[in-house]
Steps between C-alpha positions, in 0.01 A plus 500: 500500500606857424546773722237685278274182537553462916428848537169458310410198715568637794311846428205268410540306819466793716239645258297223606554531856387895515185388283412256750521726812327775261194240451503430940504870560848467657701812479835512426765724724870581532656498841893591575757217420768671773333559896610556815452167640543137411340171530490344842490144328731274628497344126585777352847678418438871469684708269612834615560828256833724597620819356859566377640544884343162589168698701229235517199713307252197525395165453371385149149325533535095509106539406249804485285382775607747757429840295153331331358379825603851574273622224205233623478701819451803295198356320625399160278243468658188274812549382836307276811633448776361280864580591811372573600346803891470682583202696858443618540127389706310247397518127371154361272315274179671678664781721648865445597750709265715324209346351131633416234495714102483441295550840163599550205515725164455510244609776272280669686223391612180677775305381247276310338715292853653409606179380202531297645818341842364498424237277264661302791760420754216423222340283504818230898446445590190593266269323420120526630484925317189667381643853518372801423624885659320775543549884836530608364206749405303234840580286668368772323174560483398085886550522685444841196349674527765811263728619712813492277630800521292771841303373771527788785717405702216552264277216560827308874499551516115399307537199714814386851258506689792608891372544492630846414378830112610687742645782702752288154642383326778605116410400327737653409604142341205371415669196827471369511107524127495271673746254806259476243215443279669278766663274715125501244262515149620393564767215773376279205181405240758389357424179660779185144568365348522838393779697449487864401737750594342824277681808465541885832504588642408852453783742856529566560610069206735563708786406292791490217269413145508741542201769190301478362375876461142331582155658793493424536890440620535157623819255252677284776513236612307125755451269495409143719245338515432120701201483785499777518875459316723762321779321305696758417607882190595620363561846139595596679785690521597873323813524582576940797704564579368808524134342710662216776615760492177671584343185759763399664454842514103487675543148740704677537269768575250236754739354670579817564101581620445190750793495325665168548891472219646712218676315273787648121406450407787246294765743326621196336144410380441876327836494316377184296270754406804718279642220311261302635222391215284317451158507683397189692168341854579302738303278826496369593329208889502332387659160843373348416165592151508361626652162787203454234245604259673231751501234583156546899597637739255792677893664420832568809536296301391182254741608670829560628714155824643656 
């Protein structure tokens, strides 16, 4: 393929994308790439922005979810923004430093019905997908035959074959032994023309997703997969400021113990939750990913024109 014949594909792949949210009545918006705070995700590897004398000026955005939340408590209604995204990690077969980012959000919404949207978005570009919906319970049982809720941390730790002993371990974060399972055992034999949302996440990957009050209590939250390759994100969102400090502070706690950099929770985001933040659902999904998936390509390297 041409660079003159990418560069048409990919305008008509993002065509497609702003014609869909134009049909939903989803507005589109433009938030700052650099702020002056970062993410408080222990997953995530900010990347900070310096001047010639080395003066930190910022942090570039590892998503836009801080400013368009932001913009939710202001009463924009639905909203989508396409952009690029900085994460400090290792460049690979499906990760850049800098990649592009499509997120939106949708009010009223739980995490169901936005897996609704979701795949009705995916449907208009990416044709011919066989869907699927799955419990992350369920996942777990077809494939490792464990109930990722109640399993012991030690089960977990057995199942994970980690080349360590239980002792050396600190497992107070569990969710890092399902991750290692999930990512090893579970998505690497997902089907290449399949596409699964897997839902209801364990409470402790809840993120910034609502906590359900269920037996056992389980993560209003999703991610896509086409194939082995995660697509997309999406929580029906916590909406109570006080909950959205606790979980800022146990990141940071997480942080801390693991001797990452510490980040500052972003005072401008909490005071979002003071005003009016509605009840809403929001995903993520890597745009790059999507587009070499669409166009039938095995890197984001294939993907990109420069």
């Amino acid at each position: 393929m041409s660079t003159r014949e990418k560069l048409t594909a990919q305008a008509g792949f993002v065509s497609a994308i702003r014609e869909y949210f134009v049909q939903q009545g989803v507005l589109p918006v433009r938030t700052h790439l650099l702020g002056d705070s970062g993410s408080t995700d222990p997953s995530v590897c900010n990347m900070s922005a310096t001047d010639e004398s080395g003066t930190q000026l910022g942090f570039l955005q590892t998503s836009p979810e801080f400013a368009m939340k932001r913009l939710l408590s202001e009463g924009s209604g639905d909203i989508y923004q396409i952009c690029a995204a900085f994460r400090a990690e290792e460049a690979g077969r499906l990760h850049r430093p800098e990649f592009s980012i499509l997120e939106w959000y949708r009010l009223g919404f739980d995490h169901h019905q936005l897996m609704d949207d979701v795949e009705a978005l995916v449907n208009t570009i990416v044709p011919n997908l066989q869907w699927r919906r799955c419990s992350y319970r369920d996942l777990f049982k077809e494939h490792v035959g464990i109930d990722p809720h109640s399993a012991s941390n030690e089960l977990l730790f057995t199942r994970a074959n980690l080349s360590v002993s239980l002792e050396s371990q600190d497992l107070t974060e569990r969710s890092l032994l399902l991750d290692i399972i999930f990512s090893q055992q579970i998505q690497p034999t997902l089907s290449g023309g399949e596409a699964l949302f897997v839902y209801d996440f364990p409470h402790e990957q809840a993120a910034y997703a609502i906590i359900r009050d269920t037996d056992p209590p389980v993560a209003s939250r999703f991610e896509l997969l086409i194939g082995d390759i995660e697509i997309a994100n999406g929580y029906h969102e916590v909406t109570d400021g006080v909950e959205q400090a606790r979980r800022h502070a146990r990141e940071r706690g997480i942080r801390a113990k693991s001797g990452q950099k510490n980040i500052e929770i972003d005072p401008k985001f909490l005071s979002a939750f003071e005003k009016n933040m509605p009840e809403c659902a929001g995903v993520a999904i890597g745009l790059d990913r999507l587009m070499m998936i669409s166009f039938d390509q095995n890197s984001l390297k294939e993907a990109e024109i420069l």
